[in-house]
DSSP file (Angstrom, degrees, kcal/mol; ACC not computed):
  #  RESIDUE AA STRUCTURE BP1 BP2  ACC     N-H-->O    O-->H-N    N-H-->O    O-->H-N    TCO  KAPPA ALPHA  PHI   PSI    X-CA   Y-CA   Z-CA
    1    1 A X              0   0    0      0, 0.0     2,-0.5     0, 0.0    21,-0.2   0.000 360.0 360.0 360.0 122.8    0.0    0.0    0.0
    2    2 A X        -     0   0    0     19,-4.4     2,-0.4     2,-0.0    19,-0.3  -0.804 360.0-175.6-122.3 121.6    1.0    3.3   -0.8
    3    3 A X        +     0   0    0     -2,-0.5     2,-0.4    17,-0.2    17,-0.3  -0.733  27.6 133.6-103.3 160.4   -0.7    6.4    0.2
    4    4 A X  E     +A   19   0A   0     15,-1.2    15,-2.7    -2,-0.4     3,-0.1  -0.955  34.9  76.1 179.8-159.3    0.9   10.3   -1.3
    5    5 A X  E     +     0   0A   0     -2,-0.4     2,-0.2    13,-0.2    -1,-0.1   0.961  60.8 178.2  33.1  66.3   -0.1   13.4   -2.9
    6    6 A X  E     +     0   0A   0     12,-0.1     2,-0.4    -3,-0.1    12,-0.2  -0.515   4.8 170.7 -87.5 164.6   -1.5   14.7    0.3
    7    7 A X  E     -A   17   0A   0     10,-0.7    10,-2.9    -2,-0.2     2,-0.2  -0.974  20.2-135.7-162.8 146.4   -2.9   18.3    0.0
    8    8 A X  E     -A   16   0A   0     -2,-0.4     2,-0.4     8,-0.2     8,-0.2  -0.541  11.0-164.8-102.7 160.6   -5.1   20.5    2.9
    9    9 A X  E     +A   15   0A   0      6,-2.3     6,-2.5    -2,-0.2    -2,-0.0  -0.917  12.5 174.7-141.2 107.5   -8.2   22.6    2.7
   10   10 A X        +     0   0    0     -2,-0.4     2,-0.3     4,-0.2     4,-0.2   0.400  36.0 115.6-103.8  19.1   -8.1   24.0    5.5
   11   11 A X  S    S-     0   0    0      2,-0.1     4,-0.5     4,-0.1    -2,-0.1  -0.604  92.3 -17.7 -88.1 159.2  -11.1   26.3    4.8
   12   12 A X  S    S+     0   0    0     -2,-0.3     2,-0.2     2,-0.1     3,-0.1  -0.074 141.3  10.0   9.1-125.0  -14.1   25.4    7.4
   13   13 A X  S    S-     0   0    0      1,-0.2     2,-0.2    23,-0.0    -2,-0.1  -0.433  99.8-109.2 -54.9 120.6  -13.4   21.9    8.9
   14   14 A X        -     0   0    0     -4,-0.2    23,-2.2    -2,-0.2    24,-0.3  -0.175  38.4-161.5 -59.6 110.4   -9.9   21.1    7.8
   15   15 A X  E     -AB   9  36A   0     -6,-2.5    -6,-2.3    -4,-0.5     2,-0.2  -0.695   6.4-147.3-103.4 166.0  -10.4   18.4    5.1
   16   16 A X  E     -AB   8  35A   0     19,-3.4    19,-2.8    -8,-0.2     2,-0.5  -0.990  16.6-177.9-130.6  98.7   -7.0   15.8    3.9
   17   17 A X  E     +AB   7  34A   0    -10,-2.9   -10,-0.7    -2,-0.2     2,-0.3  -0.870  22.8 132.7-106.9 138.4   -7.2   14.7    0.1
   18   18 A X  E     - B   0  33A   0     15,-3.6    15,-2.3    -2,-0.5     2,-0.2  -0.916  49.1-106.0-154.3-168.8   -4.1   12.2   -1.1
   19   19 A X  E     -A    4   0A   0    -15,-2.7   -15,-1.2    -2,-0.3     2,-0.4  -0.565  18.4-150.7-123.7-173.3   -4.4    9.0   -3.1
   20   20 A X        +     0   0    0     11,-0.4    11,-1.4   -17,-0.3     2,-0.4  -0.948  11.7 179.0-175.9 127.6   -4.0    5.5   -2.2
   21   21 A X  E     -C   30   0B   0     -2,-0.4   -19,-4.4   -19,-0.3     2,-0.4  -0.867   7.9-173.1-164.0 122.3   -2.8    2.7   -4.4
   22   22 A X  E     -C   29   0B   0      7,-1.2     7,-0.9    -2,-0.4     2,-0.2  -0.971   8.0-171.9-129.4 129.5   -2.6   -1.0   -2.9
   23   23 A X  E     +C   28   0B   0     -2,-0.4     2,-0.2     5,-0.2     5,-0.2  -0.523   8.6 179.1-118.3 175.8   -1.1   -3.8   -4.9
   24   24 A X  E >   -C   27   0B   0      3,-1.2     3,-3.2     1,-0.8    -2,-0.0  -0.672  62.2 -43.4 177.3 124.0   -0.8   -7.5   -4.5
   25   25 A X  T 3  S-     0   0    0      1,-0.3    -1,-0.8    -2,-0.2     0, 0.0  -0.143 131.5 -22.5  54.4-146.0    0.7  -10.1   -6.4
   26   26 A X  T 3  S+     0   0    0     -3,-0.1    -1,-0.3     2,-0.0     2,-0.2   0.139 117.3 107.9-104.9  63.5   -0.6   -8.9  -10.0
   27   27 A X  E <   +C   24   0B   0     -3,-3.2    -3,-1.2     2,-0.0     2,-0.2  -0.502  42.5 179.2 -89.3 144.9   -3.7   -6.8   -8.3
   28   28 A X  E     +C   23   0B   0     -5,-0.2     2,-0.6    -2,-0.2    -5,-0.2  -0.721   2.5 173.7-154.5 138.8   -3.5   -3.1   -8.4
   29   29 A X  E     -C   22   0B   0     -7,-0.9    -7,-1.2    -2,-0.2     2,-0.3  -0.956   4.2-178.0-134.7 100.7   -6.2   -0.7   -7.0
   30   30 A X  E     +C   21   0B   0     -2,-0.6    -9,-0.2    -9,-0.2     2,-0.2  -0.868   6.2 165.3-112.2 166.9   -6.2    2.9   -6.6
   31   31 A X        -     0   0    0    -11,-1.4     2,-0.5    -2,-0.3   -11,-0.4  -0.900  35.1-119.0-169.8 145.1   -8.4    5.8   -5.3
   32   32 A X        -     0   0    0    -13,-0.2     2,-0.3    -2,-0.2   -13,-0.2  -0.770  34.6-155.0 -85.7 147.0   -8.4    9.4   -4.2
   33   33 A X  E     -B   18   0A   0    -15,-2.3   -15,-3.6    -2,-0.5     2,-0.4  -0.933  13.2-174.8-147.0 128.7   -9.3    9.6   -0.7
   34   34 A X  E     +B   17   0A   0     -2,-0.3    30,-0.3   -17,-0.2   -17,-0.2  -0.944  22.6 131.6-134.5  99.5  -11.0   12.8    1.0
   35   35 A X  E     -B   16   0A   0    -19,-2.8   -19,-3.4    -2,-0.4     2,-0.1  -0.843  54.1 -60.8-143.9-160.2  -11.8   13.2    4.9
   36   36 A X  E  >  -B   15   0A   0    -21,-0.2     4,-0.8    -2,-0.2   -21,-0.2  -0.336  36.4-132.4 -79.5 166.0  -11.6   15.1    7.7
   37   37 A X  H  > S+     0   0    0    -23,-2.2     4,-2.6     2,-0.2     5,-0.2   0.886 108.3  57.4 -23.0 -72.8   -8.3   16.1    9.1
   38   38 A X  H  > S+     0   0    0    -24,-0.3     4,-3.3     2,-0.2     5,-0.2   0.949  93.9  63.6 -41.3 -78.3   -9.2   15.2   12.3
   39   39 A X  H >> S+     0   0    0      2,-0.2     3,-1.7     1,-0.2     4,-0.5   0.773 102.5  58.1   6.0-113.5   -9.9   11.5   11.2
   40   40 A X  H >X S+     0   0    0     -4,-0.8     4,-3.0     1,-0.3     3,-1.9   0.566 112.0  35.0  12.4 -92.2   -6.1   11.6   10.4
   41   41 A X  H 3X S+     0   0    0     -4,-2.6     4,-3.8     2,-0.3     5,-0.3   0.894 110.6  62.7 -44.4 -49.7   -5.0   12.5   14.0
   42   42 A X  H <X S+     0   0    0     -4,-3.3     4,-1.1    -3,-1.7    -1,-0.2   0.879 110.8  43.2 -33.1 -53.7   -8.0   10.3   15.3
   43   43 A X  H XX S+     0   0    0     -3,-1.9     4,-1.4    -4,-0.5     3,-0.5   0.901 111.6  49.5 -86.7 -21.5   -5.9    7.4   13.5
   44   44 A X  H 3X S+     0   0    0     -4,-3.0     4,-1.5    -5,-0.3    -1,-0.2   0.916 107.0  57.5 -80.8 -15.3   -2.4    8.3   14.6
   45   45 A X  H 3X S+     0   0    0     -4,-3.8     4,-1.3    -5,-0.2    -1,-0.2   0.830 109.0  41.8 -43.2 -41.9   -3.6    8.6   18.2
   46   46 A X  H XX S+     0   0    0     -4,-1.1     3,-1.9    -3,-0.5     4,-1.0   0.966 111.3  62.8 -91.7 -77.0   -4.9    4.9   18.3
   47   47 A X  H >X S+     0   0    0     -4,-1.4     3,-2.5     1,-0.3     4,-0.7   0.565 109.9  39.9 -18.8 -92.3   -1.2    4.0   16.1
   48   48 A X  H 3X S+     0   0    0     -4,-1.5     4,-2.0     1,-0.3    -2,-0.3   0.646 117.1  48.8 -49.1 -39.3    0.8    5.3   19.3
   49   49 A X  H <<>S+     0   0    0     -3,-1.9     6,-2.4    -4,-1.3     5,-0.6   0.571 112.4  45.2 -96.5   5.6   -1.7    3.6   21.7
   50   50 A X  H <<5S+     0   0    0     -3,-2.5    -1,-0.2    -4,-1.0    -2,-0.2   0.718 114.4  59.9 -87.2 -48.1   -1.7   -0.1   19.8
   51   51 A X  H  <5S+     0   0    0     -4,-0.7    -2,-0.2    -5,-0.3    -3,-0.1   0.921 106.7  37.7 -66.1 -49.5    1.9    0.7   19.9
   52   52 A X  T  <5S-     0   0    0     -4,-2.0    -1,-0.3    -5,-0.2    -2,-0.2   0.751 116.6-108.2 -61.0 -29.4    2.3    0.9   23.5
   53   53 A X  T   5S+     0   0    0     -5,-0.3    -3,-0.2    -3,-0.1    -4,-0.1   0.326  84.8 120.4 122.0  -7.7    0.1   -1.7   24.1
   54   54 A X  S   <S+     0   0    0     -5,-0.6    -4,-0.2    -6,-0.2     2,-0.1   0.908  78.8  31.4 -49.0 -58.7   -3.0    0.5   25.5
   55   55 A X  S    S-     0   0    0     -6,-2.4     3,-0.1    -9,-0.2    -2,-0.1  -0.416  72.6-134.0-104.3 169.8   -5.5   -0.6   22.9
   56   56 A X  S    S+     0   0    0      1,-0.3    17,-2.5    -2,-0.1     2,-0.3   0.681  86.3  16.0 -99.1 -20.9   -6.1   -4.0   20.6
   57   57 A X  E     -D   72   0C   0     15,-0.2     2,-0.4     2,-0.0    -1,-0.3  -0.998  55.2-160.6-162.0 164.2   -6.6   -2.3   17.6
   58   58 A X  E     -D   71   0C   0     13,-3.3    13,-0.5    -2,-0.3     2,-0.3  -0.979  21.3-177.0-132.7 125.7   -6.3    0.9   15.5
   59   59 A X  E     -D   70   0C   0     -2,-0.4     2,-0.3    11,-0.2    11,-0.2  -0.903  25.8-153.3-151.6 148.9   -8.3    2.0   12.0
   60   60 A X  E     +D   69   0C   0      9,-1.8     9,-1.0    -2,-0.3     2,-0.1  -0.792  26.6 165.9-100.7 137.0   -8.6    4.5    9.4
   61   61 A X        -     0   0    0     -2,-0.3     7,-0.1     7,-0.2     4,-0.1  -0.419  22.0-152.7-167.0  83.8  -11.9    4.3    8.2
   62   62 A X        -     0   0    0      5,-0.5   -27,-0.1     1,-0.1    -2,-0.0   0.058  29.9-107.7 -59.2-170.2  -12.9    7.4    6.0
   63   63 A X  S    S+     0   0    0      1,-0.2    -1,-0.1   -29,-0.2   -28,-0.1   0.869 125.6  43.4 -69.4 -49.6  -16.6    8.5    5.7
   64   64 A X  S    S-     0   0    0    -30,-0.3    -1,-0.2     1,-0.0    -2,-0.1   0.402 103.8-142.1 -81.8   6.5  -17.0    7.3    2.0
   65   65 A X        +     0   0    0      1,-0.2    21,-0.1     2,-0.1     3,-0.1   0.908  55.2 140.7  31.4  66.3  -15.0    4.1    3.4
   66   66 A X  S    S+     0   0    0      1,-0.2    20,-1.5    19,-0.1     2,-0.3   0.604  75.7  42.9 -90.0 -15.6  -13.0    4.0   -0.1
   67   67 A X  E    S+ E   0  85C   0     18,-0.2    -5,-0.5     2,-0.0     2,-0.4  -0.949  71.0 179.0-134.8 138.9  -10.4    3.2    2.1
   68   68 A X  E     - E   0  84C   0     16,-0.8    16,-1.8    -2,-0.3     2,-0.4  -0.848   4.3-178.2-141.2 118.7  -10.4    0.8    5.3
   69   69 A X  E     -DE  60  83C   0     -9,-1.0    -9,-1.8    -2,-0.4     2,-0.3  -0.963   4.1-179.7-104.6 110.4   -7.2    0.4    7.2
   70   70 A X  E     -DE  59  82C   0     12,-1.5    12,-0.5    -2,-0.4     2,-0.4  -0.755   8.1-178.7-108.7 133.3   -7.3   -2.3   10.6
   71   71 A X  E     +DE  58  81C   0    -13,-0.5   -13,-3.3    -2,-0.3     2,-0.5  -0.721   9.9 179.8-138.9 105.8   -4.3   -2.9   12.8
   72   72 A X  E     -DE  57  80C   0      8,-1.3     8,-1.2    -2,-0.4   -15,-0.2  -0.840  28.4-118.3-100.2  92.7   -5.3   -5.5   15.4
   73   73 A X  E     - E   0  79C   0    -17,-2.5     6,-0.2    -2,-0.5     2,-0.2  -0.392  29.8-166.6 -53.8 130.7   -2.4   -6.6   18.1
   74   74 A X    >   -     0   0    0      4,-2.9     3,-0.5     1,-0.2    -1,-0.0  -0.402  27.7 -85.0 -74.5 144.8   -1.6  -10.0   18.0
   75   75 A X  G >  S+     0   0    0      1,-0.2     3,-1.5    -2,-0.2    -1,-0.2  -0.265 112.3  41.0 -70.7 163.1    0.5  -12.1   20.7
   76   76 A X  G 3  S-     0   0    0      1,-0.3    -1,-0.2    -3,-0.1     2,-0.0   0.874 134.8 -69.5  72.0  18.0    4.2  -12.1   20.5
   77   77 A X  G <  S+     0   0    0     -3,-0.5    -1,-0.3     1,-0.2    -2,-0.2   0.283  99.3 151.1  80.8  -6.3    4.3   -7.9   19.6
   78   78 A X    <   -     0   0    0     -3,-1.5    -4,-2.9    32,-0.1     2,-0.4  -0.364  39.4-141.6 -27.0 120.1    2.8   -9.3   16.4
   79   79 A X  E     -EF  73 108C   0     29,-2.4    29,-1.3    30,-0.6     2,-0.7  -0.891   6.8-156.0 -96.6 120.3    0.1   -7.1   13.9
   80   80 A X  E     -EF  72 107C   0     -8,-1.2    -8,-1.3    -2,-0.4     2,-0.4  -0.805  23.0-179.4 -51.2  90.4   -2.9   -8.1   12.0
   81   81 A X  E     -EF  71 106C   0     25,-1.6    25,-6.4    -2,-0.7     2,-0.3  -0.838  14.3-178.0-121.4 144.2   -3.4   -5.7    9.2
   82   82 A X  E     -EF  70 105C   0    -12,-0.5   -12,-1.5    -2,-0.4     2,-0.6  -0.999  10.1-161.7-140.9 123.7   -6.2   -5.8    6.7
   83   83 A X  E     -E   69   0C   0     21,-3.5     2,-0.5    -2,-0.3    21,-0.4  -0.981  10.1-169.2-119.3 120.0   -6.1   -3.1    3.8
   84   84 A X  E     -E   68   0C   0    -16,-1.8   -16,-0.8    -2,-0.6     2,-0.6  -0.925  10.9-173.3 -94.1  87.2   -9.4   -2.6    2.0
   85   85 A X  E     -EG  67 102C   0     17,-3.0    17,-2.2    -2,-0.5     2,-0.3  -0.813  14.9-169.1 -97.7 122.8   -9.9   -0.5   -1.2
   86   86 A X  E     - G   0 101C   0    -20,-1.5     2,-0.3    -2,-0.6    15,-0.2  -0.576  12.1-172.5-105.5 156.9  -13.6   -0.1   -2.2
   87   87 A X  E     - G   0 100C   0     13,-2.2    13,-1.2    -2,-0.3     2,-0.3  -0.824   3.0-179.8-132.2 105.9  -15.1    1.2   -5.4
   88   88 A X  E     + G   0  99C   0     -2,-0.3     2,-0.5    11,-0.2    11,-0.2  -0.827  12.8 173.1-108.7 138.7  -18.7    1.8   -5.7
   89   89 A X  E     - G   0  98C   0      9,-2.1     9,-2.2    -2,-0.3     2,-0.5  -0.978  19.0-146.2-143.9 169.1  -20.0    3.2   -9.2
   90   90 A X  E     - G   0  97C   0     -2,-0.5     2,-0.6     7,-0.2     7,-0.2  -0.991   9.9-144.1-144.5 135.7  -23.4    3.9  -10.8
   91   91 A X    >>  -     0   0    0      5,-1.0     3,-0.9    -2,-0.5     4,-0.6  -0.622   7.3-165.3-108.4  59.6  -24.1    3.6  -14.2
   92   92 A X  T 34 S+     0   0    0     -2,-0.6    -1,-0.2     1,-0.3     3,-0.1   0.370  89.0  61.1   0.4 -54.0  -26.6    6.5  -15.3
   93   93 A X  T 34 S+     0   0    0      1,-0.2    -1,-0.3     3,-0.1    -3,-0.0   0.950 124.9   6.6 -41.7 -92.0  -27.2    4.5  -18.3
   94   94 A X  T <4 S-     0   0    0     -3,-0.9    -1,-0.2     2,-0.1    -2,-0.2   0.225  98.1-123.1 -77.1  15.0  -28.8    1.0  -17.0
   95   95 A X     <  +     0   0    0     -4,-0.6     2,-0.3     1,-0.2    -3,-0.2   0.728  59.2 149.0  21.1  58.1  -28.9    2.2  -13.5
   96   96 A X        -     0   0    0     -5,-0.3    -5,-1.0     0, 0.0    -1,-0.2  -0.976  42.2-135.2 -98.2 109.2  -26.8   -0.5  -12.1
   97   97 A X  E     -G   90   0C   0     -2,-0.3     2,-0.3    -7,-0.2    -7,-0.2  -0.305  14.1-159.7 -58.1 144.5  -24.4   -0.3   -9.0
   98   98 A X  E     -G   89   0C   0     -9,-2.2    -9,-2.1    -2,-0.0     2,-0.3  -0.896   6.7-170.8-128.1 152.8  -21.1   -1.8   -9.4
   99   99 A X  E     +G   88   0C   0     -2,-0.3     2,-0.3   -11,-0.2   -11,-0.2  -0.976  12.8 163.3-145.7 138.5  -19.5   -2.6   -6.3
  100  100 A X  E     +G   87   0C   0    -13,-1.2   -13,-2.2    -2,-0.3     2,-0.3  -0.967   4.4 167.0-139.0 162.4  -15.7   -3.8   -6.3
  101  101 A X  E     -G   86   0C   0     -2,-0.3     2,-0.7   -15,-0.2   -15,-0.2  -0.748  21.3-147.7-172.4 137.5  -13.0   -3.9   -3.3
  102  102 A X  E     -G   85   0C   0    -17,-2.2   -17,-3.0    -2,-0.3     2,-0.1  -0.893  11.8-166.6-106.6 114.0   -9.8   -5.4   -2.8
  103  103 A X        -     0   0    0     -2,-0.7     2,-0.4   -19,-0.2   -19,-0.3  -0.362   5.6-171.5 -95.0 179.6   -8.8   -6.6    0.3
  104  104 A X        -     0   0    0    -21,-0.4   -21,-3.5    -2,-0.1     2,-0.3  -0.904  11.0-169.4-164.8 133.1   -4.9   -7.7    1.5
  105  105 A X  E     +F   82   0C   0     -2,-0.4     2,-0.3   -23,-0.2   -23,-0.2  -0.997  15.2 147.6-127.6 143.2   -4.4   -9.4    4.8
  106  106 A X  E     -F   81   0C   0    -25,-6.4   -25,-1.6    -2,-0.3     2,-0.3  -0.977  35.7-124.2-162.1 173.5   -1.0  -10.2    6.7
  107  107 A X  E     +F   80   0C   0     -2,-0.3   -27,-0.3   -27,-0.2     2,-0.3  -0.788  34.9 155.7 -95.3 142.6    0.9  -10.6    9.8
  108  108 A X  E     -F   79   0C   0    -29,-1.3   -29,-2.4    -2,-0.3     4,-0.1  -0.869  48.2 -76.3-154.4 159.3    3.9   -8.8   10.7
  109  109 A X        -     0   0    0     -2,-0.3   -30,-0.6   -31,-0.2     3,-0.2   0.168  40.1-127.8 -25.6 177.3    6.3   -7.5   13.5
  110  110 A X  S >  S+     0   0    0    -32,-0.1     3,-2.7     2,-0.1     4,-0.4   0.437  91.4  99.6-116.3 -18.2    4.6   -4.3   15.3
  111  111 A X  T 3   +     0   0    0      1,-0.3     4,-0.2     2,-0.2    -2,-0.1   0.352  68.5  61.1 -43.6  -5.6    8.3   -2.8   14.5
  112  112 A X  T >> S+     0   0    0     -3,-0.2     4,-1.9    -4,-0.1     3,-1.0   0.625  85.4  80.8 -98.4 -11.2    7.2   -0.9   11.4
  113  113 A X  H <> S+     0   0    0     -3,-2.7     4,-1.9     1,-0.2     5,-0.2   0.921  88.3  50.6 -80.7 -21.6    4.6    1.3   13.5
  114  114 A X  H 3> S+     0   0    0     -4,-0.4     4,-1.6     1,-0.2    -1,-0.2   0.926 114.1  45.5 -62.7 -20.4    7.1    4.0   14.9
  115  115 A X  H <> S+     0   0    0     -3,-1.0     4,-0.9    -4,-0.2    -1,-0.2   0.913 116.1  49.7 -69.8 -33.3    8.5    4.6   11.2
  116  116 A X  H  X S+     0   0    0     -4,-1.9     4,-1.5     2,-0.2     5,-0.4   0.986 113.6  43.5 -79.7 -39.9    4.5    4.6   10.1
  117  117 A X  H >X S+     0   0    0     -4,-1.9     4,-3.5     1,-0.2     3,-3.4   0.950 108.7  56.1 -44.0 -70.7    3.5    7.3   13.0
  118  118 A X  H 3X S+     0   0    0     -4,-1.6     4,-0.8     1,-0.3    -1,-0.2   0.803 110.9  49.9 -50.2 -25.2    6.6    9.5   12.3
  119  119 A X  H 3X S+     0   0    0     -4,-0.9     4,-0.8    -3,-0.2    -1,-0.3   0.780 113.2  41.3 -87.9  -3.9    5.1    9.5    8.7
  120  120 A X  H <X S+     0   0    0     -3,-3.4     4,-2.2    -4,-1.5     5,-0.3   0.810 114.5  52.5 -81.6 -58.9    1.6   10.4    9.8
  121  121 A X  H  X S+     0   0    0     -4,-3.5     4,-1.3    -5,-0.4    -2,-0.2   0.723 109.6  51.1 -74.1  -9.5    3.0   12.9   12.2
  122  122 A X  H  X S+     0   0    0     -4,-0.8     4,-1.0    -5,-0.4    -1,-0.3   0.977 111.5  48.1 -84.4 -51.7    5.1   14.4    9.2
  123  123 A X  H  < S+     0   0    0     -4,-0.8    -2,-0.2     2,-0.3    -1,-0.1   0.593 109.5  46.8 -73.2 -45.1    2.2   14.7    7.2
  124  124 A X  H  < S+     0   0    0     -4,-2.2    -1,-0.2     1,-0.2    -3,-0.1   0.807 108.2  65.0 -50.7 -51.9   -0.2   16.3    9.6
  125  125 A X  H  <        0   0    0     -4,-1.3    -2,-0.3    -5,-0.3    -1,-0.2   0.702 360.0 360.0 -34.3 -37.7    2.6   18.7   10.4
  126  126 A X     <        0   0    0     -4,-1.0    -1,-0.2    -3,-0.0    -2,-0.2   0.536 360.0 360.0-114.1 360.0    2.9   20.3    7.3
């Protein structure tokens, strides 16, 4: 998963748009992604407190849920992560919903979440 091109509005409630693009094997998915600011902090709060060990689990989950990020602690400092890109579209024509999502699940050390906060926290910063 890679998320970049972040960019602010900070006019009323501070909205966060960037893009998203999650691959697998030979899968590839993108979407532009729009929420609140706040959101954002919401999830790098919950990072630091999964990382410390306070909470069981930590999520991103915008409002249009194009994007669904889970980090669930695991025994052994061990992570559960599940990355979810949805697509919904409607098709004026035959007025038919299309519904698509690609999901990715895996295990891994809990050692990558200070690298992923500091990138959150860079990113909020500016």
């Amino acid at each position: 998963m890679k998320l970049y091109d972040f960019s602010f509005n900070e006019q009323g409630e501070p909205r966060i748009k960037f893009s998203s693009i999650i691959s697998y094997s030979f899968y590839k998915a993108s979407r532009e992604i729009e929420d609140y600011k706040s959101c954002l902090e919401a999830f790098l709060k919950e990072l630091n407190l999964l990382y410390e060990n306070k909470i069981e689990i930590a999520q991103f989950v915008p409002l249009e849920r194009q994007l669904e990020i889970y980090f669930r602690k695991l025994e052994f400092g061990q992570i559960s992560v599940s990355i979810r890109l949805n697509n919904v579209d409607f098709d004026n024509t035959t007025h038919h919903l299309y519904e698509s999502k690609l999901e990715i699940n895996y295990e891994i050390d809990q050692s990558f979440l200070p690298e992923l906060i500091d990138e959150i926290s860079t990113v909020i910063s500016n």
